[in-house]
MIPAFI-807653 format. One record per atom (N, C-alpha, C): residue number from 0; residue in one letter; atom name; x, z, y. Coordinates in pm, whole numbers. Atoms other than C-alpha are relative to their C-alpha. Example, Ala and Ser with C-alpha at 12.3 -4.5 7.8 and 13.67 -1.06 7.14 Angstrom:
k,r,a,east,up,north
0,A,N,89,0,-119 .
0,A,CA,1230,780,-450 .
0,A,C,90,0,120 .
1,S,N,-82,-6,-119 .
1,S,CA,1367,714,-106 .
1,S,C,-77,73,109 .
//
This chain:
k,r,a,east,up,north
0,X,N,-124,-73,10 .
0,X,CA,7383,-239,-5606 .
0,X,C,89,-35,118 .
1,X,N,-157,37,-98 .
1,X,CA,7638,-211,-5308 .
1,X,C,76,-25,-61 .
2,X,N,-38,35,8 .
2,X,CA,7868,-380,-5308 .
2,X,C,167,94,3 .
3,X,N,-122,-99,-59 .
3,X,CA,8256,-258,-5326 .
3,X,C,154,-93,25 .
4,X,N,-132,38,-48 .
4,X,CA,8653,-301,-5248 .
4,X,C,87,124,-102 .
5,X,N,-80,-71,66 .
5,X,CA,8894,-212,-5514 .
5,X,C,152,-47,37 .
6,X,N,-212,2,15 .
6,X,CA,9301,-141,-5540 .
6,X,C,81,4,-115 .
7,X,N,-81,-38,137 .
7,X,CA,9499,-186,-5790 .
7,X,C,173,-23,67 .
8,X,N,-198,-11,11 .
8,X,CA,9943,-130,-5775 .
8,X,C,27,-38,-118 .
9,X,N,-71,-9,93 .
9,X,CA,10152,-261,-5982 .
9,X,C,140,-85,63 .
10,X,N,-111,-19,-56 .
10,X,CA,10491,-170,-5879 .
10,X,C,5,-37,146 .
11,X,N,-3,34,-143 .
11,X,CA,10546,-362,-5545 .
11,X,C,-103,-97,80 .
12,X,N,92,98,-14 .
12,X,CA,10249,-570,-5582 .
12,X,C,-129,91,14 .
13,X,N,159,-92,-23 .
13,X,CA,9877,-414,-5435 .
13,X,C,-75,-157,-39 .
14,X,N,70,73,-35 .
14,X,CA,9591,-625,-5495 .
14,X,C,-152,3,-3 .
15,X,N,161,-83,-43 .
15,X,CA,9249,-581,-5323 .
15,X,C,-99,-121,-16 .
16,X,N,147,47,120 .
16,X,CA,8937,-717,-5481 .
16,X,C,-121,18,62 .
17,X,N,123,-6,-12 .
17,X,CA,8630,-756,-5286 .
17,X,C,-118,-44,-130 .
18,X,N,96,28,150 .
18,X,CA,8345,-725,-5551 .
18,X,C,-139,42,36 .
19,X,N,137,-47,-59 .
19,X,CA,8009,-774,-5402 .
19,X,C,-55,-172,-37 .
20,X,N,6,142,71 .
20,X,CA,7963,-1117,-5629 .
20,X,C,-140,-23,24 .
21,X,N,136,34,-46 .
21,X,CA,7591,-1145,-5581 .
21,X,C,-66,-16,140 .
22,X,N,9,72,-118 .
22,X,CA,7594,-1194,-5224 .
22,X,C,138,-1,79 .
23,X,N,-155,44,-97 .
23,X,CA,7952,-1373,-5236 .
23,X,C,75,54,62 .
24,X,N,-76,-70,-49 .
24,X,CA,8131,-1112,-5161 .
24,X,C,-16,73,176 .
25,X,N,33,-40,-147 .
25,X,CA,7940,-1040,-4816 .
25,X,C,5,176,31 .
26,X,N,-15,-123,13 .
26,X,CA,8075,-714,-4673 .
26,X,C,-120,77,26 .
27,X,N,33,-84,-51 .
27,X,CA,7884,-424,-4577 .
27,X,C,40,110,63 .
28,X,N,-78,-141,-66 .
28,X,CA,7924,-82,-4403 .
28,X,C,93,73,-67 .
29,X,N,-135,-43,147 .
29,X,CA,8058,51,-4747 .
29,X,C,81,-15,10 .
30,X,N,-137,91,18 .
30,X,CA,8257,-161,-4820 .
30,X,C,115,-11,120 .
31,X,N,-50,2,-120 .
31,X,CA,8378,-186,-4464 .
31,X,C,111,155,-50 .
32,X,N,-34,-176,-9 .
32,X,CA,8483,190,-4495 .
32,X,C,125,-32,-174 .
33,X,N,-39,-2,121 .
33,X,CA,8609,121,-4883 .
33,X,C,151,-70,57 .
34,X,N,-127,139,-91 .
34,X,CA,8866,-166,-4705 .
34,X,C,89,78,92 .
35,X,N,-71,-65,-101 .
35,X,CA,8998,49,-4395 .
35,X,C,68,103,-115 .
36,X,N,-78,-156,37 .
36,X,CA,9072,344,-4636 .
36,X,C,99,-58,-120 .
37,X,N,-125,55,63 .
37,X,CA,9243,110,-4857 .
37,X,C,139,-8,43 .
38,X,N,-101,16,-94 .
38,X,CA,9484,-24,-4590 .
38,X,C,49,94,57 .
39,X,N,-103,-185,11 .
39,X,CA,9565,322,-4524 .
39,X,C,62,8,-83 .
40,X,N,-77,2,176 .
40,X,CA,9655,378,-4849 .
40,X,C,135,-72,-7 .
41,X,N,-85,58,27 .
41,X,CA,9853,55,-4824 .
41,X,C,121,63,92 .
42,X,N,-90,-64,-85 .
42,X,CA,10026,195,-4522 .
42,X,C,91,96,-27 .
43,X,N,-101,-113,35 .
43,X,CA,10191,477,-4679 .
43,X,C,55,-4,-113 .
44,X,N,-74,-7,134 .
44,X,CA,10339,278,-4962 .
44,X,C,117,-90,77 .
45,X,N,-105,68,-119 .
45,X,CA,10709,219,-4783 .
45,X,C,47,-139,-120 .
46,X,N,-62,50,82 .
46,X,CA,10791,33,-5151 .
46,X,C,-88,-154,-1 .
47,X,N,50,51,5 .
47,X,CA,10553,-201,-5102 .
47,X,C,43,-98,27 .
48,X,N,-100,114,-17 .
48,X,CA,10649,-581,-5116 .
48,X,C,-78,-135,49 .
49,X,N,108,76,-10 .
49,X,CA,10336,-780,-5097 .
49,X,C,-172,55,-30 .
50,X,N,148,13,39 .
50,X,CA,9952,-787,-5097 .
50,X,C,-65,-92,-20 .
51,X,N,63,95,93 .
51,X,CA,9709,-1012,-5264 .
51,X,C,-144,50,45 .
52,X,N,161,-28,-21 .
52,X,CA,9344,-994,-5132 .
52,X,C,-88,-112,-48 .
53,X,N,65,59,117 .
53,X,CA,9119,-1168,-5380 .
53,X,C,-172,34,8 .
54,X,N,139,-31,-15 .
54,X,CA,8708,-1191,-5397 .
54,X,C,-14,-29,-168 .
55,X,N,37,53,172 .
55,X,CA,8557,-1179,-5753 .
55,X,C,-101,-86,40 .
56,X,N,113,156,43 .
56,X,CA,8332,-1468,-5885 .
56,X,C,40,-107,110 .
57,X,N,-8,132,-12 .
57,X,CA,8258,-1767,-5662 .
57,X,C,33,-11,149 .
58,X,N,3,-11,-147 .
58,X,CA,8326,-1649,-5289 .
58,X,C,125,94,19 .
59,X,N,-41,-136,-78 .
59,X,CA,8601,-1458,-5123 .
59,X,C,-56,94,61 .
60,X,N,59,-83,-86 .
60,X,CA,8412,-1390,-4901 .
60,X,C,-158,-22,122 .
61,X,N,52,98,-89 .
61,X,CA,8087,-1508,-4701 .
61,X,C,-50,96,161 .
62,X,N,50,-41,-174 .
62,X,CA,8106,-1297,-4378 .
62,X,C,-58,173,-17 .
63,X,N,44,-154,-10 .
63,X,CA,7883,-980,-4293 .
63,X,C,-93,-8,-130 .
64,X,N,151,-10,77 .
64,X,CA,7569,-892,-4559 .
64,X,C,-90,44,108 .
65,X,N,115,-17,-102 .
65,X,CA,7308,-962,-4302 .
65,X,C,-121,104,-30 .
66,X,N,130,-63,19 .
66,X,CA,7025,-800,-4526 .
66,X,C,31,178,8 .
67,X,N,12,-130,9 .
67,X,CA,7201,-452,-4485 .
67,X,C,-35,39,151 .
68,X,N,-33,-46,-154 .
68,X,CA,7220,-437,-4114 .
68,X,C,-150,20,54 .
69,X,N,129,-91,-59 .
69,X,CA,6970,-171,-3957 .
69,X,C,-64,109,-144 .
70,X,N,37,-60,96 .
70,X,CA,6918,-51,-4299 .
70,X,C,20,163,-24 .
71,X,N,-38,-163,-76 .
71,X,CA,7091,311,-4223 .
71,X,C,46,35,58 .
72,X,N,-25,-40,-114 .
72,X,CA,7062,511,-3981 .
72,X,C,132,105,14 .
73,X,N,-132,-78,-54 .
73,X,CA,7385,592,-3776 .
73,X,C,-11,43,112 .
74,X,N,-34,-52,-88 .
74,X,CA,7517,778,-3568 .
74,X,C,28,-27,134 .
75,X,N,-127,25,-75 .
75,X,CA,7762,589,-3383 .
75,X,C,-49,-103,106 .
76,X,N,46,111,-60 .
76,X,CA,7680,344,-3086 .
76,X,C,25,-125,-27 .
77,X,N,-39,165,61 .
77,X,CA,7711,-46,-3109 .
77,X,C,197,4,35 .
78,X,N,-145,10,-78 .
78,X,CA,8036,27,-2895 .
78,X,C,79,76,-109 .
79,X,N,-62,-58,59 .
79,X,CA,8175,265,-3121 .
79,X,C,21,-75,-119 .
80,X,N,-4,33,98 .
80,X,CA,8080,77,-3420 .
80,X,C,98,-140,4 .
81,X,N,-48,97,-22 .
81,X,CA,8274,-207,-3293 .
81,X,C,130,19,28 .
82,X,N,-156,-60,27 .
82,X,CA,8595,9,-3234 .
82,X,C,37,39,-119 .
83,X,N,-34,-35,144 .
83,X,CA,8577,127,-3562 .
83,X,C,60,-115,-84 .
84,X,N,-52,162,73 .
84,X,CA,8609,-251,-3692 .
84,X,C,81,-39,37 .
85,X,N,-117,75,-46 .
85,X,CA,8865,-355,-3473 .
85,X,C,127,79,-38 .
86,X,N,-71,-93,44 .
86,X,CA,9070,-12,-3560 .
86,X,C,29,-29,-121 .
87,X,N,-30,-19,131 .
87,X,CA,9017,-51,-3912 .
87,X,C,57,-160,-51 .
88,X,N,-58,167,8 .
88,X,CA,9127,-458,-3912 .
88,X,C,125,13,21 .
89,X,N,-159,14,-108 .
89,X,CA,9446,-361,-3691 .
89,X,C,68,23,-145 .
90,X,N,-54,-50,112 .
90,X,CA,9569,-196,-4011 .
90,X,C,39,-123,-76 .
91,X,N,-46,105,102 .
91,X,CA,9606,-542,-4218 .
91,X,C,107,-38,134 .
92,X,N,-125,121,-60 .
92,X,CA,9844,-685,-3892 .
92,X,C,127,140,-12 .
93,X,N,-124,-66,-18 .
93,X,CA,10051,-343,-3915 .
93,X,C,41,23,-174 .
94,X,N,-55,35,165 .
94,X,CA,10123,-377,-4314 .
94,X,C,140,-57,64 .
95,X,N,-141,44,13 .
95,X,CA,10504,-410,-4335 .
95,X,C,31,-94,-109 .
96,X,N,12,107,110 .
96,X,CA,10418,-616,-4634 .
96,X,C,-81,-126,-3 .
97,X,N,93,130,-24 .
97,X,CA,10270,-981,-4645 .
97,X,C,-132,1,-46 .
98,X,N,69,-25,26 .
98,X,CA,9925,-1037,-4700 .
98,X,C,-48,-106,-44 .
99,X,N,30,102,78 .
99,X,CA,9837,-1330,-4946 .
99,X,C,-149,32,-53 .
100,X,N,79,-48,48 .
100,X,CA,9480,-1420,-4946 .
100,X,C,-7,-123,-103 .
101,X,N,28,55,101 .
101,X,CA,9369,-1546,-5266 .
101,X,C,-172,-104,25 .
102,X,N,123,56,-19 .
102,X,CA,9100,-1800,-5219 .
102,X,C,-44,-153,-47 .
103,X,N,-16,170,9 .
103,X,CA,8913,-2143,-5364 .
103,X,C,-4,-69,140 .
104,X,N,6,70,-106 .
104,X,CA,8911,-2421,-5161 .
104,X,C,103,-54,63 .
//
């Protein structure tokens, strides 16, 4: 099962939920895509006061999911695919709201 990235609001509070617990929360392309279109999202809430980014079970987070990579076929070059990530990252430093990550350790 891919893995995913949920949102939940409540009132001035967002809080995003990586949930890919069986390999520790390791992203993928999905998910990648699930995350950017979040932070959009967050972007066009002016009421917004804080964020909370949180991993379920025992990991925030452990990096990329190595076993997906090459798995489907894209389009896009390495170069492109590497603007896409840096594009879709920029989005958490332009949040007008703080970004509290939730994590053990």
């Amino acid at each position: 099962m891919a893995g995913q990235v949920r949102l939940e609001v409540d009132g001035p509070i967002a809080t995003i939920t990586n949930d890919h617990d069986e390999k520790h929360n390791a992203f993928d392309d999905e998910m990648d895509l699930q995350l950017f279109e979040i932070l959009g999202e967050l972007r066009q809430m002016p009421e917004l006061r804080a964020v909370i980014w949180r991993g379920e079970g025992r990991s925030f987070s452990s990096g990329r999911d190595v076993g997906s990579i090459g798995t489907v076929k894209v389009e896009l070059s390495h170069h492109e695919l590497m603007r896409r990530g840096h594009r879709g990252v920029q989005q958490l430093w332009d949040l007008d709201a703080p970004v509290i990550v939730a994590c053990k350790g």
